[in-house]
C-alpha positions in Angstrom: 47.5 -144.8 79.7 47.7 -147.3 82.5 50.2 -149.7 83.3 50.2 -152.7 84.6 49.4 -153.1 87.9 52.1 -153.6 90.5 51.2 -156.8 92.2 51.6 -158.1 88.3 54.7 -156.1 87.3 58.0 -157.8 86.9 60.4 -154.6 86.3 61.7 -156.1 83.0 61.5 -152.5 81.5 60.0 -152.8 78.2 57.7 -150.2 78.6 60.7 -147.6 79.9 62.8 -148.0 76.6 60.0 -148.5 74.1 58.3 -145.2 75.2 58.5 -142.6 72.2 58.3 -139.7 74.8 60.2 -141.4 77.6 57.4 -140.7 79.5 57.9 -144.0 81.7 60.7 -144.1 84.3 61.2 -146.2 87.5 60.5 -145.7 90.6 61.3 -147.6 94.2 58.3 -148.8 95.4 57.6 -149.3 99.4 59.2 -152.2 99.1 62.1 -151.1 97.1 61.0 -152.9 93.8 61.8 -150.2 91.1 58.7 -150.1 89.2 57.6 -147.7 86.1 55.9 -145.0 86.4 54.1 -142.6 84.1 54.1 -138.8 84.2 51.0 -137.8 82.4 51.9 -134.7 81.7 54.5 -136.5 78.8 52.6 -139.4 77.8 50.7 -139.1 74.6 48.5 -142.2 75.0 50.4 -144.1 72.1 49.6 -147.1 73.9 53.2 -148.6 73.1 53.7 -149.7 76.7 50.9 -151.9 77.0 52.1 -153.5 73.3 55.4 -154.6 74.3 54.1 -155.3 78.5 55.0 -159.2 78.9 52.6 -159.4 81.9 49.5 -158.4 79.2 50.9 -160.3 76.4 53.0 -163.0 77.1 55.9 -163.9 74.2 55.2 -167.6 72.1 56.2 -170.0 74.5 57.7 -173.6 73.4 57.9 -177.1 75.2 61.0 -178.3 76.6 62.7 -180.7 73.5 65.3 -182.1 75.6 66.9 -182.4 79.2 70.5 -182.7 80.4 72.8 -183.3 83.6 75.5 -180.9 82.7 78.8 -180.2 83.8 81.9 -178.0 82.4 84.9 -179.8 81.8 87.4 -176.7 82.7 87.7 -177.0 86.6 88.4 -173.5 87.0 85.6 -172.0 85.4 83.9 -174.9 87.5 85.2 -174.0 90.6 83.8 -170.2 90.2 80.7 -170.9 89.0 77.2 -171.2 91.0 76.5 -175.4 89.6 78.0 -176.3 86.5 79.4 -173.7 84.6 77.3 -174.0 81.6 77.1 -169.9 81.0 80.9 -170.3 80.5 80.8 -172.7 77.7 78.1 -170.9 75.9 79.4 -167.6 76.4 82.9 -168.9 75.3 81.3 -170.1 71.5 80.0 -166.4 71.4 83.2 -164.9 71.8 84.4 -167.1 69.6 81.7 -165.9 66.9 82.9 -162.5 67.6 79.6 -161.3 69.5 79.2 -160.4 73.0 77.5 -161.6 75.8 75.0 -160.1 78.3 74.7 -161.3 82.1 74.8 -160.0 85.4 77.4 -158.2 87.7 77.5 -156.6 90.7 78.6 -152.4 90.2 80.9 -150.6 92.5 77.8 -150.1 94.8 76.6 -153.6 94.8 73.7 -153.1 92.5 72.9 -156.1 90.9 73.0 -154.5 86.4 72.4 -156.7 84.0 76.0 -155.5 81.4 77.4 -156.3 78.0 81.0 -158.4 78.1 83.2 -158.9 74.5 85.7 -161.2 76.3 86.3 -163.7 78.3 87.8 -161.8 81.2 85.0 -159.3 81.4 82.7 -162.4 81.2 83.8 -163.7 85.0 82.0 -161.3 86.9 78.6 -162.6 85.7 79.6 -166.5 86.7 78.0 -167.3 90.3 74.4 -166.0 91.9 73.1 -162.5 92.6 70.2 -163.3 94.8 68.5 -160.0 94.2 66.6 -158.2 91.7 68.7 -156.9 88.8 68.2 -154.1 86.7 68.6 -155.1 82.6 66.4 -152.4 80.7 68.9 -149.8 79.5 70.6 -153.1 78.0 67.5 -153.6 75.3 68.3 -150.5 72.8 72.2 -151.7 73.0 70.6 -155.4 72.2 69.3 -154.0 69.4 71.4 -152.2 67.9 74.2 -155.3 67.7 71.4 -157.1 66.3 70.8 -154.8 63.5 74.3 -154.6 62.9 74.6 -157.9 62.4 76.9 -159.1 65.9 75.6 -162.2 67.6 74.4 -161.9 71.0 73.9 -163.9 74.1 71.3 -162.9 76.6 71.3 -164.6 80.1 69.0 -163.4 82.6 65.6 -164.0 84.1 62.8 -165.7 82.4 60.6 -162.0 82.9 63.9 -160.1 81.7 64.0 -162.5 78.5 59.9 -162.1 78.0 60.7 -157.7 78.3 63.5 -158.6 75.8 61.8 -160.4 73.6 58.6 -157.6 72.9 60.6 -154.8 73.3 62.4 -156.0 70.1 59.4 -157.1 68.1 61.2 -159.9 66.2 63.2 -162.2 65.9 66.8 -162.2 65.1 68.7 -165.5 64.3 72.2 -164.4 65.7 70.1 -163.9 69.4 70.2 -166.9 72.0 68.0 -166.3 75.0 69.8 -168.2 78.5 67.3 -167.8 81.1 67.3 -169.6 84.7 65.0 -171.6 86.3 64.1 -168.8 89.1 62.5 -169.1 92.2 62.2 -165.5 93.2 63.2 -162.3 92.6 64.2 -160.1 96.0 63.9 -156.7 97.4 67.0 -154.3 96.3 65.8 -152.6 99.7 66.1 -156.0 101.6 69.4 -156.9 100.1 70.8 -153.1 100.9 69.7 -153.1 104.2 71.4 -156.5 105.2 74.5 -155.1 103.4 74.2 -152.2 106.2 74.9 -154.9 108.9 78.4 -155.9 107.3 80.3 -152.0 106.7 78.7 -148.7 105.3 77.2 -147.8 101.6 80.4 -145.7 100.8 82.6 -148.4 102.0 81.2 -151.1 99.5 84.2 -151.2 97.5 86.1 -152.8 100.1 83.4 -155.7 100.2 83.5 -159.4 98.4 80.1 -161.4 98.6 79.8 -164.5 97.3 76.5 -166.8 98.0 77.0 -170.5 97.2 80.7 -170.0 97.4 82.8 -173.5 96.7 84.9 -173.4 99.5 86.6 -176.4 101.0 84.1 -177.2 103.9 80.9 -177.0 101.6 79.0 -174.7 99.2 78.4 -171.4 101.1 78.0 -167.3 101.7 81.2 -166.4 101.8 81.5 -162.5 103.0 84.7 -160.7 103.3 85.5 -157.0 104.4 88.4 -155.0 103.8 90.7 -158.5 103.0 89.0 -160.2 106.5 86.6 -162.4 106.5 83.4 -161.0 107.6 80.6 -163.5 108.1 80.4 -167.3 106.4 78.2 -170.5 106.6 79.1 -173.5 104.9 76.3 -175.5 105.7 73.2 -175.2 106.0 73.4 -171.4 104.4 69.3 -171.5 103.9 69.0 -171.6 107.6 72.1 -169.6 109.3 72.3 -166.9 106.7 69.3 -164.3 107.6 69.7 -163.1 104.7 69.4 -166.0 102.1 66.7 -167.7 105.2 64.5 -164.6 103.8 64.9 -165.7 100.1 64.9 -169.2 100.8 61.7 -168.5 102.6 60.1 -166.3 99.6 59.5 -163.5 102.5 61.4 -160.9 100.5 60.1 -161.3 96.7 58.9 -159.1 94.4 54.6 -159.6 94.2 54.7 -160.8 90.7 56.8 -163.4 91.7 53.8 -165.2 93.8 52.0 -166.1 91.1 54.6 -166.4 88.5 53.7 -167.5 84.6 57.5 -168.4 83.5 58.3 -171.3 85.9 56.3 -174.2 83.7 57.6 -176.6 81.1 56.6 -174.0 78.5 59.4 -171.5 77.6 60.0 -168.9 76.1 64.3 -169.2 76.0 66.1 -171.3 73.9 68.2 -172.3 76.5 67.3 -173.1 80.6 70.1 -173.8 82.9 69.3 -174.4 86.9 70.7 -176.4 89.9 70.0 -179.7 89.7 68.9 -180.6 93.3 68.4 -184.2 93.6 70.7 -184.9 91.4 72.1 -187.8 93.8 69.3 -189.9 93.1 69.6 -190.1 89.0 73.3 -189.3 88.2 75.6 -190.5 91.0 78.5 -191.1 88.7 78.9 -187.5 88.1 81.1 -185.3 90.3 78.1 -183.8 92.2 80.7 -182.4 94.6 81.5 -179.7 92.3 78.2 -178.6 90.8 76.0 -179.6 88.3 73.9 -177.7 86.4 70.3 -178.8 85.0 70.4 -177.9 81.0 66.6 -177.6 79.2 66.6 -177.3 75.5 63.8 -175.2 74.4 64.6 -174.2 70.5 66.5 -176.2 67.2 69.0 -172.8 67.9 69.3 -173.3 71.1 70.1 -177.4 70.2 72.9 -176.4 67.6 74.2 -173.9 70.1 74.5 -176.7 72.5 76.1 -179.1 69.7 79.0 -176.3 69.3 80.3 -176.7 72.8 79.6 -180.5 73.4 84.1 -180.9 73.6 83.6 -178.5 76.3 81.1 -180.0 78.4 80.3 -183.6 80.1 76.5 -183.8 79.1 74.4 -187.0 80.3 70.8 -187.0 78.9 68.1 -186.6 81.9 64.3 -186.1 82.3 62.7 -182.9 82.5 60.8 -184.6 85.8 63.6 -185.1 87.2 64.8 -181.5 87.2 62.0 -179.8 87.9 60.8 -181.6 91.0 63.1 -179.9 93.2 62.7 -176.7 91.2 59.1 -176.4 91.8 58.8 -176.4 88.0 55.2 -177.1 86.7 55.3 -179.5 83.9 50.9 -178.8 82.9 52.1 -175.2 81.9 50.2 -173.6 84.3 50.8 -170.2 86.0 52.7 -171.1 89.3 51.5 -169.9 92.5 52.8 -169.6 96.1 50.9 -168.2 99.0 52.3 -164.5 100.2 54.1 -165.1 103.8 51.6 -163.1 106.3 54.7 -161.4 107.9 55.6 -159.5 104.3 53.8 -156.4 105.0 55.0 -155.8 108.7 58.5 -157.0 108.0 59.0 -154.3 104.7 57.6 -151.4 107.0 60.2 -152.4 110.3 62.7 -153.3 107.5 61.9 -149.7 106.3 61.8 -147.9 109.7 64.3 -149.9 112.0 66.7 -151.7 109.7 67.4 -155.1 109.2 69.0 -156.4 112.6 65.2 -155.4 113.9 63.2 -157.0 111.1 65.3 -160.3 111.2 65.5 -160.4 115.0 61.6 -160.1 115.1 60.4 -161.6 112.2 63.1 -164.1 111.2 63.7 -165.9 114.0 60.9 -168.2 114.1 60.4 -171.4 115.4 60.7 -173.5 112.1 63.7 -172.0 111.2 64.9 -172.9 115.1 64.3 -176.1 114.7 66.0 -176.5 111.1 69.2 -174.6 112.6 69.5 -177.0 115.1 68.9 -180.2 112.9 71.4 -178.9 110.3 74.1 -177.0 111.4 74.9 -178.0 115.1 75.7 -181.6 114.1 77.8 -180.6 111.1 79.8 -178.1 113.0 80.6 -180.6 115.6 81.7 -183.5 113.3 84.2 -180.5 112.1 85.7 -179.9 115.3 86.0 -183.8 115.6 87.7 -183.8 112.0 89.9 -181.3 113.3 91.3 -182.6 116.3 91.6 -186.2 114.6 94.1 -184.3 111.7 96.0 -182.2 114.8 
């Protein structure tokens, strides 16, 4: 057998846990992508990867049936959340169902896992953004078997994590709602590792708190602390002063599939899609934009009457699809979308790879664009701080 090819793989797994031989297992790629891998001395040419492979056969996909400005009403579970705090509310009408939930969390080692919560409290570590490939495929045969047992079940992850999901179980369950995110990219574990080298060592990760899009005071930020002192922060303008989220912003560091990627149209495959709704200023400026608000697409009737059981929880004001997907580069023809790959990737990987990543970002990462952007966006806020300052002194 032959998988699919790597420029086309997404890493949902599907083929890993469907494998009757376990033949298949990962492998980091030179970019630090885990990808599958067959040893061909175990497969038996069932051909059971290639069945349940979303990038040859793409699950039934469904137009969008409605669109929503959304925003939780509990402030708290506002405050720690990326936007809007929608995975809260959902995930709390789960619990309440007695089933669990499935989102992602950082481990011990800052690895980003995709892992099971049946409360509330083990629900938290999967609010807010992990911008960086996550691992979810050992998750599927657990899935599965709270399905058949009759629990009910709340995936949140990727759109390509939902599509592995969805063929590695073969049918459909009622008591399963899909919560995917409107995604712009998926990075390099390698990338994301190697910037974590600049802040402390890999056995000293327990003593480090990330936080990207923090909701601090002065503006939505990365927020890095180190053993209790803070580390590195930039609460404005964190595209451009953060090296790290400039490579992400900047699509330098994502995996290849995600160049020309099938699951960022109008067409989808969850029953639920939640994003940031940038631009939000210009439809909706009654809402407390301050504080987040998420963009909420309805794709299924289940994923409707999920919404409908958490409506006292939530301030929902209709919205058009347009409107969220212009600045989400969502494609509303249902076409594949498509970005151009950055002509720096290759040689920024292999110094990334060689020299670490103080060398790649001092090379490759400060370029003139991003000069100019620094300069127009942060150097003017910063100074109307220190002005702020002295004026409350």
């Amino acid at each position: 057998m032959k998988l699919v090819d790597s420029t086309h793989c997404t890493g949902c797994g599907a083929c890993i846990q469907s494998c009757p031989k376990k033949a298949i297992s990962y492998k980091d790629d030179a970019e630090g992508f885990p990808t599958p891998q067959i040893d061909n001395d175990l497969c038996v040419n069932c051909g059971m990867c290639e069945k349940v492979c979303p990038a040859l056969h793409m699950p039934e996909t469904h137009p969008i049936q409605a669109a929503y400005a959304a925003q939780i009403l509990d402030r708290d579970a506002l405050k720690d959340s990326t936007s809007g705090g929608l995975f809260t509310a959902f995930s709390r009408e789960i619990f309440r169902r007695g089933g669990v939930v499935y989102g992602c969390v950082w481990d011990k080692n800052y690895n980003a896992v995709v892992r099971k919560a049946e409360n509330e409290e083990e629900m938290k570590p999967m609010r807010s953004s992990k911008y960086v490939w996550s691992y979810a495929a050992d998750t599927f045969p657990e899935i599965k078997a709270l399905l058949e047992a009759g629990r009910t079940v709340l995936f949140a992850g990727l759109p390509c994590q939902a599509a592995g999901l969805k063929k590695y179980l073969r049918k459909n369950y009622e008591q399963l709602f899909i919560l995917d995110f409107l995604c712009s990219g998926t990075p390099s574990p390698l990338a994301f590792n190697k910037y974590l080298d600049t802040i402390c060592r890999p056995s000293a990760r327990e003593n480090l708190h990330l936080k990207f899009r923090d909701k601090n005071p002065y503006g939505v930020g990365v927020h890095i602390t180190y053993n209790g002192q803070k580390k590195k922060t930039a609460p404005a303008g964190e595209h451009i002063t953060n090296p790290y989220y400039y490579s992400f912003y900047s699509h330098l560091i994502d995996r290849r599939s995600c160049y020309e990627c099938p699951y960022g149209t109008d067409q989808r495959i969850s029953d639920l899609t939640i994003c940031d709704y940038w631009g939000i200023a210009n439809y909706h400026s009654d809402m407390d934009i301050k504080s987040g608000v998420s963009g909420l697409m309805v794709g299924t009737d289940k994923g409707s009457a999920l919404l409908e059981a958490v409506k006292d929880q939530v301030q929902l004001v209709p919205t058009k699809k347009e409107n969220i997907g212009k600045a989400n580069n969502l494609l509303l023809n249902g076409q594949k979308r498509s970005r151009q790959v950055p002509e720096i990737r290759d040689v920024f990987f292999e110094t990334l790879r060689t020299q670490g990543w103080t060398k790649a970002e001092r090379r490759y990462l400060y370029t003139p664009k991003r000069m100019k952007m620094w300069i127009k966006t942060t150097k003017p806020v910063r100074f109307l701080a220190k002005i702020k300052r002295k004026i409350l002194r």
